[in-house]
C-alpha positions in Angstrom: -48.7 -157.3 81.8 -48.4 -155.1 79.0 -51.4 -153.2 77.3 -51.4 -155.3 74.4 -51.3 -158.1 76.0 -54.2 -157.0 78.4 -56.5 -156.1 74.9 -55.6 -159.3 73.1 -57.0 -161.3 76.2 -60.1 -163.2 76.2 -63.5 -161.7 76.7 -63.7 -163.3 80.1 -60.3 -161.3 81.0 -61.4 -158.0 79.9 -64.1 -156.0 82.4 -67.0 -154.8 80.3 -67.4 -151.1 80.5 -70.9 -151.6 83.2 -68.7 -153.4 85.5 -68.2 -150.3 87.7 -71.1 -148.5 89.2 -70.9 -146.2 91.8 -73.7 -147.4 94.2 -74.2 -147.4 98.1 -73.1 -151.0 97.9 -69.7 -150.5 97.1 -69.3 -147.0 98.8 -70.1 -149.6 102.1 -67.8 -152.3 100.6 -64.8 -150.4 100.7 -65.5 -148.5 103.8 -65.5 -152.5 105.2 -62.5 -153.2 103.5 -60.9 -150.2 104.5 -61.4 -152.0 108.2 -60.1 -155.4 107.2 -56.9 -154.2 105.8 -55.8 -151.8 108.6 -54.1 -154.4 110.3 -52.2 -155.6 107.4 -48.4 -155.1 107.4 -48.9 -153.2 104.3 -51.3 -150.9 105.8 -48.2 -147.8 105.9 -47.0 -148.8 102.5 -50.5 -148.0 100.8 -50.9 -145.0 102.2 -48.3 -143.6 100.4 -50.9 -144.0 96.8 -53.4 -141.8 96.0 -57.3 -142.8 96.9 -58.8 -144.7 94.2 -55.5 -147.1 94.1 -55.4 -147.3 97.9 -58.7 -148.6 98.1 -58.1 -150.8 95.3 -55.2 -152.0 97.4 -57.2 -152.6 100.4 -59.6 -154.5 98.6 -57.3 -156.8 97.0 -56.1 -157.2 100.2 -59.2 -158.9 101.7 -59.8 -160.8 98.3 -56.4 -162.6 99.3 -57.7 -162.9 103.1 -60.7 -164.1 102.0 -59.4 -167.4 99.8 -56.3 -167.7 102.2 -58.7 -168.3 105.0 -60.2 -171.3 103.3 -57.4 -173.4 103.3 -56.4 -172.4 106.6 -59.6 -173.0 108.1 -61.0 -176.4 109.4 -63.4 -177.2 106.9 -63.0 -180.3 105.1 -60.7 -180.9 102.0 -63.8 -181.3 99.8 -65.3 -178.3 101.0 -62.8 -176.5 100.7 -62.1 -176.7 97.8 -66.0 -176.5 97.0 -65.5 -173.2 98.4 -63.0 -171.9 96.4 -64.8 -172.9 93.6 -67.3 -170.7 94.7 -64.9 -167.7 94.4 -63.4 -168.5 91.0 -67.4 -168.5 90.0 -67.6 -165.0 91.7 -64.5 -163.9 89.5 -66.5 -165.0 86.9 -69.5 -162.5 87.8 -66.8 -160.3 88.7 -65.3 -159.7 85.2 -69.3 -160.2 83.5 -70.5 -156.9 85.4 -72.8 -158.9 88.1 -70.2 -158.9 91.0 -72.4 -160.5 94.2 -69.7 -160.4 97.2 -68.7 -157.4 99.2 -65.0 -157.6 98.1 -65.7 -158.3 94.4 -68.1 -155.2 94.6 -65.1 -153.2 96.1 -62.8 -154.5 93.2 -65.2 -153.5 89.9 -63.4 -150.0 90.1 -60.4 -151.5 90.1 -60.5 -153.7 87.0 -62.0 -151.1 85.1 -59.6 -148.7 85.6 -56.2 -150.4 86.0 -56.8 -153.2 83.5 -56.0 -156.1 86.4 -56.2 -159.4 84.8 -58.7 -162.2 85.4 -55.8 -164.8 85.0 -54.4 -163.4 88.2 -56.7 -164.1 90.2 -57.9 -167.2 89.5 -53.9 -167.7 89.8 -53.7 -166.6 93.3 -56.9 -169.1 94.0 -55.2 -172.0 92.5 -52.1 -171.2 95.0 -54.5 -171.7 97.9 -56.0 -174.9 96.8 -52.6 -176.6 96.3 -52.8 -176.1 100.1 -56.3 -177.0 100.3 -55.9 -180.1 98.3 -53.2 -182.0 100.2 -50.7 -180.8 103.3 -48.0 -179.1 101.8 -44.8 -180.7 102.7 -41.0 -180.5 101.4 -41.8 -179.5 97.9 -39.4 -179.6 95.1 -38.2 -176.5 93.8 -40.0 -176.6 91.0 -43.1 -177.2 93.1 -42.7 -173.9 95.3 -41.6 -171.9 92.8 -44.8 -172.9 90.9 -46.5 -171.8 94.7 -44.8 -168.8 95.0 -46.2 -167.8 91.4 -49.7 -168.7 92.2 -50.2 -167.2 95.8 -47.4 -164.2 96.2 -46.1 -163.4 92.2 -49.7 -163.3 91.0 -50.7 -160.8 94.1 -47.9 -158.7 93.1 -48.5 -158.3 89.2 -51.9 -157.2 89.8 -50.4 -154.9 92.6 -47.7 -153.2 90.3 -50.8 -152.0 87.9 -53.1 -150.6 90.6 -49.5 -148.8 91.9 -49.9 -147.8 87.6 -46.5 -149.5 86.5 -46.8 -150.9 83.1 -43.6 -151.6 82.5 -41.0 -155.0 81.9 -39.3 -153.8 84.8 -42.2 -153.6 86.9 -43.5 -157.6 86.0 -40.1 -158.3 87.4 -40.6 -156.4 90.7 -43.9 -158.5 90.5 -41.0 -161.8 90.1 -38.9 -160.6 92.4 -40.3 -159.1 94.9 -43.4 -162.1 95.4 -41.0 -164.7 95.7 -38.8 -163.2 98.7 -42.0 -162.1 100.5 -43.3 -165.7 100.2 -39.7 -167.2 101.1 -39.3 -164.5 104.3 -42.8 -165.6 105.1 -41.6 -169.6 104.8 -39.0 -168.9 107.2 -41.1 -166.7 109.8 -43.8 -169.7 110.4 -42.4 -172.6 109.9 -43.9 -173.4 114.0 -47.2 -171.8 113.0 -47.6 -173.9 109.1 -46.3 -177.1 111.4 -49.2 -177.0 113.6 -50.9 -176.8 110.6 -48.8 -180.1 109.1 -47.2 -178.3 106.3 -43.7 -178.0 105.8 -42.5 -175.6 102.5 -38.7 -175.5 102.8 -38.1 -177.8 99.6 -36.5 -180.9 99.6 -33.4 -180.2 97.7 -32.4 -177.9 100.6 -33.4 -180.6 103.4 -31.5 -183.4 101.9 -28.3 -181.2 100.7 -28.1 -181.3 105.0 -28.8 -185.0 105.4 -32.3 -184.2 106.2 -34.8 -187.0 104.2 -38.1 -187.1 106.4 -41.1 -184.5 105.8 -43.2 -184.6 109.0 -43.4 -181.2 109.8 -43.1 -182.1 113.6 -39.3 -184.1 112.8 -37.9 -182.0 110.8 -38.6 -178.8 112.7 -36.9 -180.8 115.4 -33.8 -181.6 113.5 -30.7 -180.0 114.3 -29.7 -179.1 110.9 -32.8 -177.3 110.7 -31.2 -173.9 111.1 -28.8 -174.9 108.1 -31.3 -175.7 105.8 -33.5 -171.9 106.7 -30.1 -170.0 106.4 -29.7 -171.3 102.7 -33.1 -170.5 101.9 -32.6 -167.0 103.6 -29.7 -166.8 100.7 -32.1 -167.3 97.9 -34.7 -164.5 99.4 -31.9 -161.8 99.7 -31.1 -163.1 96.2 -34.7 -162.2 95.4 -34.9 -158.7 97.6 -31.3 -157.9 95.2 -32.8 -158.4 92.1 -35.8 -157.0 93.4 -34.3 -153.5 94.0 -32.5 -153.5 90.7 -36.0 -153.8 89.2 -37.5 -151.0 91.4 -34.4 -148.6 90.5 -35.6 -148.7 86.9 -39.5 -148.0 87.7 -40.7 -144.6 88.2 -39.5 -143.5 91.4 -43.0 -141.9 92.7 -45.0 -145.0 91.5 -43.2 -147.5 93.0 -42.7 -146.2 96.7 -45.0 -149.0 98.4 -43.2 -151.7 96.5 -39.8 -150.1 98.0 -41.4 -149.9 101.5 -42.8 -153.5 101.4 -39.2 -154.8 100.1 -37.5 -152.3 102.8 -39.6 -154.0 106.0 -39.6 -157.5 104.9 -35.6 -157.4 104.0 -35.5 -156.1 107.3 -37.5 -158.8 109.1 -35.8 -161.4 107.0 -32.3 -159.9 108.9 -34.3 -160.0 112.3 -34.5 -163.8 111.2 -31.0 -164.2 110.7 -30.2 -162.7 114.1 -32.6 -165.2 116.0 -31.6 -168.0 114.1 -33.7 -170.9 113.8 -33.3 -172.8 116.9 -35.8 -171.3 118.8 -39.0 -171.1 116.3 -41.4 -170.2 118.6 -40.0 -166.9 119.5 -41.2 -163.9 117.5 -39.7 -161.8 115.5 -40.9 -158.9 114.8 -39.6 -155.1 113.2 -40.1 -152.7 116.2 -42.7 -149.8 115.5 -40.4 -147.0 115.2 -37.5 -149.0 112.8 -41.1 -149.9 110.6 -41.7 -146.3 110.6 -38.4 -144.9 110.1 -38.8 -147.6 106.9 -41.8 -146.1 105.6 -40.3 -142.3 105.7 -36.9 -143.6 104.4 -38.8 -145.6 101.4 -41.6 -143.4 100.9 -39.6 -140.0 100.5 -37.0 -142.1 98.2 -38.4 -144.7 95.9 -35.5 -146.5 96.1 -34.3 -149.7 98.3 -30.3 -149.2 99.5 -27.9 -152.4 99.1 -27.1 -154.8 101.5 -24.9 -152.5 104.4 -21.3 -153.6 104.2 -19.6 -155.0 107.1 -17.1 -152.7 107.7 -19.8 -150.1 108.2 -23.1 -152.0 109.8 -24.3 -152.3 113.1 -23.4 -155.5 114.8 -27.3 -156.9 114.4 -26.9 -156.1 110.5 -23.4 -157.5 110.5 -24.4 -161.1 112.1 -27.3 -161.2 109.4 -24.8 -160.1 106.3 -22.7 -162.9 108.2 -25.2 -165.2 108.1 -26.0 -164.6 104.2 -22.9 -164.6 103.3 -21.5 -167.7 104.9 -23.6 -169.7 102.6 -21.6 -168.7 99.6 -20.6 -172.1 98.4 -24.1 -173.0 98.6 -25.4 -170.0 96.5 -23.8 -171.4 94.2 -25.4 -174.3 94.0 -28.9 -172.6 93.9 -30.9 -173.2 90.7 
């Protein structure tokens, strides 16, 4: 979002100037969240930023945690989605001055100083009740593009401000970048979202391999299955490639976490490739010293390297590039 945009919104968008107090409250709200967010995949990535933004970081973090635990929770649908009314009222408070919940509390610094948008996050609450409202299952493309806006694209705009990028380029890292997460994400739980009768690789994609049934349970059983996850693997490296392109034009220093993030989820989205989808159950996960040696690589750069080519990777990276690139034709076909 660009400042002018950000001064031409509505009242309700803007944070009045006694939104941020320094009080014992929110000193012990973001020594909480501080907590919280430690075990968070982007816990390395944030502390490459400076205090204030790290902390604003964090507590963004658990805001996210907070309404994503709604809809996965066992609650009814109706309370549920009582409950995330609840929030958008507290986003209300929020932006008035009169935040009343430990994480809002730890975000009035954050909206005063880095102009983060009220829009967003009522965005990123109405991506959670689409899954709150009804079990999610073999959307269009249309339809999980519109979820990827809500729950991952929205997270990252307001992320690129607190990082302090202002820029066109950096709204399309937001683009970019939110969708692959989401899509890598997608195609690491698609046993744990089953249990949970959801089913987000979209329709297009299941019937283009003579797959036409949405129970979660059937279609993870399918033997196409592992088809259907390597073309939407194509469209997230498509996303992580455009991603990169976007960071390379951002201020190298500022945009260091949103190169680390890209630089460990690529990597787990290759890890994916290598396992294949025949065995869902088995984890995959980046081993602590290539996560590190991620961070250092990242961090000290700003910048994200291309895809390795063949002639030159190591045989894990090769079978991924492989694995991307066999899908060609189908690229193509991509919207």
């Amino acid at each position: 979002m660009s400042t002018v945009e950000r001064l031409d919104a509505p009242i309700l968008e803007r944070p009045s100037p006694s939104a941020f107090t320094d009080t014992p409250d929110n000193k012990d709200a973001a020594i909480a969240l501080r907590g919280h967010a430690a075990g968070s995949s982007f816990f390395w990535s944030m502390q490459l930023l400076q205090v204030r933004r790290r902390e604003a970081m964090y507590a963004l973090y658990v805001f996210c945690r907070e309404v994503a635990d709604i809809s996965d929770g066992e609650a009814s649908r109706s309370l549920k989605q009582s409950l995330l009314s609840n929030w958008r009222s507290e986003i209300a408070h929020l932006y008035a001055g009169r935040p009343q919940h430990a994480v809002t509390r730890g975000l009035t610094e954050a909206i005063h100083l880095y102009g983060l948008r009220c829009d967003d996050f009522l965005a990123i609450i109405d991506g959670v009740e689409m899954d709150a409202r009804t079990d999610f299952r073999a959307p269009s493309f249309a339809q999980l593009d519109r979820y990827c806006e809500r729950v991952a694209v929205a997270v990252g705009r307001l992320s690129v401000r607190i990082f302090g990028e202002e820029t066109p380029a950096g709204e399309r890292v937001a683009a970019e970048l939110g969708r692959a997460l989401q899509l890598t994400d997608i195609l690491c739980d698609l046993a744990e979202d089953g249990k949970r009768h959801r089913l987000y690789l979209p329709r297009e994609l299941l019937h283009a391999r003579g797959i036409f049934a949405t129970t979660p349970s059937w279609v993870l059983a399918h033997p196409a299955l592992p088809d259907v996850c390597r073309d939407l693997a194509v469209l997230a490296e498509r996303h992580y490639a455009a991603a990169a392109e976007a960071i390379a034009a951002c201020d190298r220093w500022t945009m260091r976490p949103a190169a680390v993030m890209l630089g460990i989820h690529r990597a787990l989205l290759h890890e994916l490739l290598v396992r294949g989808w025949r065995h869902i159950d088995k984890p995959v996960r980046i081993p602590a010293w290539h996560k590190f040696a991620l961070v250092i690589r990242y961090g000290l750069t700003g910048r994200c390297a291309p895809v390795v080519g063949m002639e030159t990777a190591s045989p894990r990276t090769r079978t991924a590039n492989h694995e991307v690139r066999s899908a060609t034709e189908f690229d193509r076909a991509l919207p």
